[in-house]
MIDOSE-1310 file (N, C-alpha, C; in nm, 2 decimals, decimal comma, always signed):
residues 155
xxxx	+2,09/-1,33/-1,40/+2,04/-1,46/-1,38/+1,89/-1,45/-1,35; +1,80/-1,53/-1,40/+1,67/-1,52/-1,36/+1,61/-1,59/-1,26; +1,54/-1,53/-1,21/+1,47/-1,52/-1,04/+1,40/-1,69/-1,06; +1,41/-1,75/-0,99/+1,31/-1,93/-0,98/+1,22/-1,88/-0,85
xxxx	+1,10/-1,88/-0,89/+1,02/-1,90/-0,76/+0,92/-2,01/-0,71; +0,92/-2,03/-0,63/+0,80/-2,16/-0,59/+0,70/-2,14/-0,47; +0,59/-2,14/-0,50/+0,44/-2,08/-0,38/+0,47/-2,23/-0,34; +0,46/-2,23/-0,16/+0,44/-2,35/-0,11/+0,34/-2,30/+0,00
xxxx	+0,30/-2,38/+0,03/+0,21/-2,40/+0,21/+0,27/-2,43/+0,31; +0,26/-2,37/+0,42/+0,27/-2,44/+0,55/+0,14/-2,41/+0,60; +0,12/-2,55/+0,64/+0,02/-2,56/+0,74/+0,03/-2,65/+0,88; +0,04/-2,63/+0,99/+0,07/-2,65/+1,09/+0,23/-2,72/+1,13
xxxx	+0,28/-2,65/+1,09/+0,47/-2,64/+1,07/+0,48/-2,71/+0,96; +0,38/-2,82/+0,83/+0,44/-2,90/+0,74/+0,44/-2,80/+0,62; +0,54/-2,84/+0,56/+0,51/-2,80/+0,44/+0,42/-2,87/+0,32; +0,30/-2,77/+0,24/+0,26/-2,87/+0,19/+0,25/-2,81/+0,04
xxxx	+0,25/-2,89/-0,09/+0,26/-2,83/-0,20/+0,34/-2,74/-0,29; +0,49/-2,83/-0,23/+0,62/-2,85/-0,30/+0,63/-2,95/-0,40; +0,64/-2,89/-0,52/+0,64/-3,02/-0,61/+0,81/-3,06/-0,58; +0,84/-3,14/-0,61/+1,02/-3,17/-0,59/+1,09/-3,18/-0,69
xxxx	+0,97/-3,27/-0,80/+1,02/-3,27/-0,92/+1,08/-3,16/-0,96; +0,96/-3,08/-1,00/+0,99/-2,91/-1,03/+1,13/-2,87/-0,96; +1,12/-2,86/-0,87/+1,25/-2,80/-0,80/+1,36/-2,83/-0,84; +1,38/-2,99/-0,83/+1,52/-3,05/-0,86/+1,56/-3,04/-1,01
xxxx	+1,40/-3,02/-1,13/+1,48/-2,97/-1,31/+1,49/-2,82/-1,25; +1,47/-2,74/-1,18/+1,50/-2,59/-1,21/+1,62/-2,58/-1,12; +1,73/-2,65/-1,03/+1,84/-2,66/-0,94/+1,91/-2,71/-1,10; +1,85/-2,81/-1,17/+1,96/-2,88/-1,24/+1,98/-2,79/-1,40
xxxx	+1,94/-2,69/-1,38/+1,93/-2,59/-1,49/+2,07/-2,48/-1,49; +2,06/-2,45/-1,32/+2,17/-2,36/-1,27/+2,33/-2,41/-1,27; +2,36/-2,27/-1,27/+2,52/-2,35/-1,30/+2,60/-2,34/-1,15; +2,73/-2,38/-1,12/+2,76/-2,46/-1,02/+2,75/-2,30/-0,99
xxxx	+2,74/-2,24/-0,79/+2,75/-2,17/-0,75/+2,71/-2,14/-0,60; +2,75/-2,02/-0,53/+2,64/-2,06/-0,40/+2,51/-1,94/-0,44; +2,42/-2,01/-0,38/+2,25/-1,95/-0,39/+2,22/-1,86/-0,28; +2,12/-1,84/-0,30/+2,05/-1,80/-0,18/+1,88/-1,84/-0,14
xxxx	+1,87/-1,89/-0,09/+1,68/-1,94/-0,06/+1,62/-1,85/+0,04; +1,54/-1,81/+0,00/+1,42/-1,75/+0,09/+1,31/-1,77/+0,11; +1,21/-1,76/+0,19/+1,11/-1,81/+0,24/+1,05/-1,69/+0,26; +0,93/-1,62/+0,23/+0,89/-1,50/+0,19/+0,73/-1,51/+0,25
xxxx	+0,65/-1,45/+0,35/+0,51/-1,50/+0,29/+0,46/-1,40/+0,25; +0,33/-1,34/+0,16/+0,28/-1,34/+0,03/+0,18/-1,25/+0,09; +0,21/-1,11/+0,07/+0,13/-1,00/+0,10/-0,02/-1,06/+0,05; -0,16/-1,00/+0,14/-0,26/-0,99/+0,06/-0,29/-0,88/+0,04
xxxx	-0,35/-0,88/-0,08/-0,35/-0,71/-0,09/-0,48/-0,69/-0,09; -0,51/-0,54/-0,05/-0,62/-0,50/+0,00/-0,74/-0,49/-0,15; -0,86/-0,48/-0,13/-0,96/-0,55/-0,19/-1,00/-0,42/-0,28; -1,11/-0,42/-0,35/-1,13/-0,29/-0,43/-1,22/-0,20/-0,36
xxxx	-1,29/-0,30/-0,26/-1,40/-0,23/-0,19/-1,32/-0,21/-0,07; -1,23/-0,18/-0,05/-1,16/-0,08/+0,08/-1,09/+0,00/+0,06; -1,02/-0,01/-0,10/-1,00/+0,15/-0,16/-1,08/+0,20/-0,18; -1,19/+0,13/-0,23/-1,33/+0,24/-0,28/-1,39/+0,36/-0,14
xxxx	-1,40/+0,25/-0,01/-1,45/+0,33/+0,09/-1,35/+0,42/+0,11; -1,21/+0,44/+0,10/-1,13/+0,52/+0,14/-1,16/+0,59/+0,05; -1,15/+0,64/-0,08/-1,16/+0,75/-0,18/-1,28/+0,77/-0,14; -1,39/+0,75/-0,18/-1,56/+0,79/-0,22/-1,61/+0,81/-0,03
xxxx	-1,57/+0,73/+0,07/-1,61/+0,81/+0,18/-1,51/+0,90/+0,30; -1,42/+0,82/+0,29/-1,28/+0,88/+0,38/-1,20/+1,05/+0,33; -1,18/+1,00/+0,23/-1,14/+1,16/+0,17/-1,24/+1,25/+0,12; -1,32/+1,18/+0,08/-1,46/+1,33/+0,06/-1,47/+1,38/+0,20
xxxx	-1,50/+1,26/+0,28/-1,55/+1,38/+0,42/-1,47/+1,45/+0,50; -1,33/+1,38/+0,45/-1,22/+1,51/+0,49/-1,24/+1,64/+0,42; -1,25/+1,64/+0,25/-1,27/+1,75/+0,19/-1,39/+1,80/+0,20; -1,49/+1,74/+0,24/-1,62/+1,87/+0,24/-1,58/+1,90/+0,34
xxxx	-1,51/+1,88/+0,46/-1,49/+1,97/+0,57/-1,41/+2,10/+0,57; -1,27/+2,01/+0,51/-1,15/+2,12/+0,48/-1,21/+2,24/+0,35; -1,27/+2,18/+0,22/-1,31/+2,26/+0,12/-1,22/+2,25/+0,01; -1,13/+2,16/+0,01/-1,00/+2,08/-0,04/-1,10/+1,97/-0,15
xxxx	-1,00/+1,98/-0,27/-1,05/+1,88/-0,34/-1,04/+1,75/-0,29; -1,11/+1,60/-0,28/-1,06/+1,51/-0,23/-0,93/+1,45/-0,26; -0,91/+1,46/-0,40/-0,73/+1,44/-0,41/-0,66/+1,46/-0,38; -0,63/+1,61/-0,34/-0,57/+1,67/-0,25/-0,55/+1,63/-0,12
xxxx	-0,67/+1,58/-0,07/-0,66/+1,53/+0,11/-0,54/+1,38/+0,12; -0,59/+1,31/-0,06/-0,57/+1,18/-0,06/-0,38/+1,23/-0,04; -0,33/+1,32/-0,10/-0,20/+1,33/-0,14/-0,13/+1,38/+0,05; -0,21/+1,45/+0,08/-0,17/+1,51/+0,20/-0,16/+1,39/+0,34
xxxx	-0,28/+1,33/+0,32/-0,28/+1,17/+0,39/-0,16/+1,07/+0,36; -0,16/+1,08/+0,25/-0,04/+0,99/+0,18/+0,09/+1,03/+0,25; +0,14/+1,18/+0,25/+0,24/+1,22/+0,26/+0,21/+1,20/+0,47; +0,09/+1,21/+0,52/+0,13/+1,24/+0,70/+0,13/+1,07/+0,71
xxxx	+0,09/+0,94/+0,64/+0,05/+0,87/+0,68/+0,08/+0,70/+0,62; +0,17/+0,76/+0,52/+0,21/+0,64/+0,39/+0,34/+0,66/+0,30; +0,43/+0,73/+0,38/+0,53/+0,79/+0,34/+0,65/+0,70/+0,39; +0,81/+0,70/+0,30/+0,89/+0,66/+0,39/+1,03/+0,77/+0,37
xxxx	+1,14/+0,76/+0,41/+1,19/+0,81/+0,38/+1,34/+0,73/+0,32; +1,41/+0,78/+0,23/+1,55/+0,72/+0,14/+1,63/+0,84/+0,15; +1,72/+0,82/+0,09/+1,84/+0,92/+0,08/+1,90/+0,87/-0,06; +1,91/+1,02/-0,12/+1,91/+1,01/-0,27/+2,09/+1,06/-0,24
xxxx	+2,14/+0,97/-0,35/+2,34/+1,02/-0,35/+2,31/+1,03/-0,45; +2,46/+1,13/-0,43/+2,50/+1,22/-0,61/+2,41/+1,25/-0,69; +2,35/+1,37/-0,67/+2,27/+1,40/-0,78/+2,32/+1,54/-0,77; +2,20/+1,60/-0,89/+2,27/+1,80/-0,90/+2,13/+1,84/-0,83
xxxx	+2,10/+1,96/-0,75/+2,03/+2,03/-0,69/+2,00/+2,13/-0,82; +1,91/+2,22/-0,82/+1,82/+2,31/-0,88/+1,95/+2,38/-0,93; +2,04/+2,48/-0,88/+2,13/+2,55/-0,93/+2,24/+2,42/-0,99; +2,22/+2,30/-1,03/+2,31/+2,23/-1,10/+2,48/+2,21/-1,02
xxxx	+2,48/+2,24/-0,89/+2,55/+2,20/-0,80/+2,55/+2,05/-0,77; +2,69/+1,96/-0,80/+2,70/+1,84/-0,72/+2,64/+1,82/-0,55; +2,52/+1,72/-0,55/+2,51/+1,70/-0,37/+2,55/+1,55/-0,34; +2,64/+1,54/-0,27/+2,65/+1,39/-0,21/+2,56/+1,32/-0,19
xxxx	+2,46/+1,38/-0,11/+2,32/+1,28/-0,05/+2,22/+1,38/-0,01; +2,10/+1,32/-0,04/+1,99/+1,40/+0,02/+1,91/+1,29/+0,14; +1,84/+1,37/+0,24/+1,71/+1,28/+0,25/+1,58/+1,33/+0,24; +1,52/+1,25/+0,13/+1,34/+1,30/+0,11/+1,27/+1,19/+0,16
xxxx	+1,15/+1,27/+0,15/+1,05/+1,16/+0,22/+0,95/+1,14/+0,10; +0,92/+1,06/+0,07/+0,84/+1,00/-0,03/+0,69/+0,94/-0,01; +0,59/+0,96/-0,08/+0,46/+0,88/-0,02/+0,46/+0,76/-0,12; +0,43/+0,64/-0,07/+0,40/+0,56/-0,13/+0,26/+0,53/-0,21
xxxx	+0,22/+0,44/-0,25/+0,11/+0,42/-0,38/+0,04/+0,35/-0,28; -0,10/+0,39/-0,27/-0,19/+0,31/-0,20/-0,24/+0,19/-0,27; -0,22/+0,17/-0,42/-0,21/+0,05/-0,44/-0,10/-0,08/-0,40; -0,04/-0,01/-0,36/+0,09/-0,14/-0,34/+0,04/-0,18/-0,16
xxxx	+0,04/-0,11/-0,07/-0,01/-0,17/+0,04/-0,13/-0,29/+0,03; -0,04/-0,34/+0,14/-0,11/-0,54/+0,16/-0,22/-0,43/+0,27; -0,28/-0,55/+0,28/-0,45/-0,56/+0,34/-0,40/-0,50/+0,49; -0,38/-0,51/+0,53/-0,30/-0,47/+0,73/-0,25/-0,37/+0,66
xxxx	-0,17/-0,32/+0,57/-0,13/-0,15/+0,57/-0,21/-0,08/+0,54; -0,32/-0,09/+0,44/-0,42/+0,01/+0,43/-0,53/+0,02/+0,53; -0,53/-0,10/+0,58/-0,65/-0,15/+0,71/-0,55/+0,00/+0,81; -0,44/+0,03/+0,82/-0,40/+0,06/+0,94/-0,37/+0,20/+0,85
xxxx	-0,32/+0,26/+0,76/-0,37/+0,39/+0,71/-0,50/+0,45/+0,73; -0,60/+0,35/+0,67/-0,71/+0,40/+0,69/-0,76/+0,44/+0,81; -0,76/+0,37/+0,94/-0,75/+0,40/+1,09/-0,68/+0,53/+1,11; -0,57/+0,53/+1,05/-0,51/+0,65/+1,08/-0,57/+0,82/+1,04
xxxx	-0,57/+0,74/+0,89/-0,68/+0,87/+0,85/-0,78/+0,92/+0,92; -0,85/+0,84/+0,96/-0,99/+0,86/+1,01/-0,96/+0,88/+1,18; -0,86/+0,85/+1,25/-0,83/+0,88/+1,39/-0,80/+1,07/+1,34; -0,72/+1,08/+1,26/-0,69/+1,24/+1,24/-0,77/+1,29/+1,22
xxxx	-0,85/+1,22/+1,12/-0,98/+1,34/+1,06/-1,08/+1,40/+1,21; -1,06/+1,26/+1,31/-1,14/+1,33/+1,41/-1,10/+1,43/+1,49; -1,01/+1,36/+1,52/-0,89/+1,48/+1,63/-0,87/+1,58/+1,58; -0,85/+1,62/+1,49/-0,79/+1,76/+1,44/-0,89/+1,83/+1,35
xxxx	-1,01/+1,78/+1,28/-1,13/+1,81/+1,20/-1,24/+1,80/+1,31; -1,27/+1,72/+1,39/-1,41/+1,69/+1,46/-1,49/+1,61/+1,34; -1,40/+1,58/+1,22/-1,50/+1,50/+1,18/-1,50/+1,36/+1,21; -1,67/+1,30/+1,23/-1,65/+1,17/+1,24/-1,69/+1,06/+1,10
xxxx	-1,61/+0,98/+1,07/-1,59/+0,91/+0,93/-1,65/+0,78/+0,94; -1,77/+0,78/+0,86/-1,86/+0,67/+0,94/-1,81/+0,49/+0,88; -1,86/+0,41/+0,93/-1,80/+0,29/+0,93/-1,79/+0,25/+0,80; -1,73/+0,15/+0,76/-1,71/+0,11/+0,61/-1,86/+0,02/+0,61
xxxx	-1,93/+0,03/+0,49/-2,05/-0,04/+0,46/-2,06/-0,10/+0,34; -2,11/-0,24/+0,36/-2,08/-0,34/+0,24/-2,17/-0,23/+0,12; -2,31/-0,18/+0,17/-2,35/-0,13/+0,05/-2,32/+0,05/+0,07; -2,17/+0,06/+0,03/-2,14/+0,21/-0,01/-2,16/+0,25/-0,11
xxxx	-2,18/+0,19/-0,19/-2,17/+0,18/-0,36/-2,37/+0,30/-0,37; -2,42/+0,19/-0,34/-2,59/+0,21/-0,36/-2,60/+0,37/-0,27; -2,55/+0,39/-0,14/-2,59/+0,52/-0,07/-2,51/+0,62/-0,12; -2,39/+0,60/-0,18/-2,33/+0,71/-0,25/-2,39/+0,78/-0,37
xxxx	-2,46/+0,63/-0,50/-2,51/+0,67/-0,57/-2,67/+0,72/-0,52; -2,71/+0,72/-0,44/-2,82/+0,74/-0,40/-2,82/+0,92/-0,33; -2,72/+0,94/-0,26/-2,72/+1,09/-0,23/-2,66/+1,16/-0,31; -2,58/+1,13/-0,46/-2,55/+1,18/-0,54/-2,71/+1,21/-0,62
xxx	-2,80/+1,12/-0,61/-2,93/+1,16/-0,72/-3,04/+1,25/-0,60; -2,96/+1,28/-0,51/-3,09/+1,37/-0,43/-3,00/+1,49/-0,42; -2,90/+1,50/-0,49/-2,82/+1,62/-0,47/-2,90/+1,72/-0,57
C-alpha cells in the first residue's frame, strides 16, 4: 500500500498548515482497515559547508599528522564515531557454513546525518584528534573555502 504523507506545523502547541481537504480525499481513497498515524519531526540536515570543513580541514589535519591519507582518517572516524551496530541472521560465513546470527558494527554515511549528528561527530572528532594526536583542529570558518585555496597556491 502506498505511504500518504502530510508536512504540518506546530507552532506554540497549534497546529498550523493542515489542509483537511487534502486529508479527508486521501482517507477516502483507502480501503476499510485500521491505520496507523504518526507524527514524525523532520531532520535538518547538515549544510554543505560543514561537510566541507569536516573533509578539507578536520580530516586533513588528522592526516598530516598521522601521514594517513585523509580518507582513510574519514573511514576510521566513521567507524570510532558514526557507527551502529545490527545483527545479521542466516547467512553463510567465508567457509560457506550456515550462521544463525552475527553482530557487526557498521559505519554510517555522513551524508544521512541531520545537523546535531554531525555537529556532535564533528566535536567528537576533533575532541580525539586532540587527546590522543595533540592536534589542535581550528574553528570552522565561514571563509574556509578562500584560505584553503590560498595555502594550496603557496604550497
Amino acid at each position: 500500500m502506498k505511504k500518504i504523507e502530510f508536512l504540518i506545523r506546530i507552532l506554540n502547541s497549534e497546529l498550523l498548515h493542515l489542509s483537511r481537504k487534502q486529508l479527508e480525499r486521501a482517507v477516502r481513497l483507502l480501503p476499510d482497515g485500521v491505520y496507523s498515524l504518526q507524527i514524525l519531526p523532520i531532520k535538518r540536515r547538515a549544510t554543505a559547508e560543514q561537510h566541507g570543513y569536516l573533509h578539507a580541514v578536520v580530516f586533513k589535519h588528522i592526516a598530516a599528522e598521522t601521514g594517513d591519507h585523509w580518507l582513510k582518517e574519514k573511514m576510521r572516524m566513521k567507524a570510532m564515531f558514526a557507527s551502529e551496530t545490527i545483527e545479521l541472521k542466516g547467512y553463510r560465513d567465508e567457509s560457506g557454513t550456515i550462521v544463525p546470527s552475527k553482530i557487526v558494527h557498521v559505519a554510517k554515511s555522513l551524508a544521512d546525518l541531520s545537523l546535531g549528528e554531525l555537529v556532535e561527530f564533528t566535536d567528537d572528532v576533533c575532541r580525539w584528534a586532540f587527546d590522543f594526536l595533540g592536534v589542535v583542529i581550528p574553528e570552522a570558518d565561514p571563509n574556509w573555502r578562500h584560505q584553503i585555496q590560498k595555502s594550496e597556491k603557496d604550497d
